[in-house]
C-alpha angles and dihedrals in degrees: 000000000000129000129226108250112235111267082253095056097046089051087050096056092036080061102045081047093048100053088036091063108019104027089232133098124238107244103177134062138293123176130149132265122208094202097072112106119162104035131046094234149344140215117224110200110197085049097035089211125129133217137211126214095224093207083070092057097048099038101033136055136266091259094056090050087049094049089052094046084050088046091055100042089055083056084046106050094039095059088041086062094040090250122138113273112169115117098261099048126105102231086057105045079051099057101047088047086057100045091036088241117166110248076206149013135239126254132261121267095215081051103053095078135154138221118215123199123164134192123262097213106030092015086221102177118234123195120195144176100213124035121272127232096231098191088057098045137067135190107283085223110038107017094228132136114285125202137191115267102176151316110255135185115223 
């Protein structure tokens, strides 16, 4: 498993990647939020700072963290020059395609669960994303009673 870098650390390679790939250093703030949940970072441009989501750090490798930093920084660089710099826009598409930088990341492996039910009477196996009422729901085969088995991770 894999440890936050320090705040210090990660400016520090925001600012080798950023002159690596834009010729340019990175002169404002990035830190990491734990509230993020479903992306792996943000730019926020009236602050111009960017944020990490720190599950990404820890579940995920190096070169994931790597292919977020280089996401944000084309954010970043486009709305320092006044470009546009929103996820839909061209200058921007262009610029992540140049760099190889990701449009998205990938998600989470503790959040890609499963939830298992079976059937009493045929034990039919259901996998779902998103809990099931069991009270409200029957087996699609044999109309019979299901109930939960287990949550597991793919």
């Amino acid at each position: 498993m894999a440890r936050l870098l320090d705040e210090q650390n990660l400016f520090n390679l925001t600012n080798e990647l950023s002159k690596t790939y834009f010729q340019k250093p990175f002169k404002h703030t990035i830190k990491y939020n734990n509230r993020l949940r479903t992306t792996g970072g943000r730019y926020i441009p009236t602050l111009k700072t960017i944020e990490i989501n720190p599950k990404y750090v820890l579940e995920m490798t190096q070169e994931h963290l790597i292919g977020i930093i280089k996401h944000e920084l084309c954010h970043y660089h486009l709305h320092i020059e006044g470009k546009n710099f929103r996820d839909n826009d061209t200058d921007f598409i262009t610029l992540i395609n140049k760099i190889g930088a990701p449009k998205y990341c990938q998600p989470l492996p503790s959040s890609m669960k499963r939830y298992i039910y079976m059937c009493k009477k045929c034990k039919l196996e259901y996998k779902r994303k998103r809990r099931v009422n069991v009270k409200k729901y029957k087996c699609g085969r044999c109309f019979e009673e299901i109930t939960f088995i287990r949550i597991e991770n793919e």
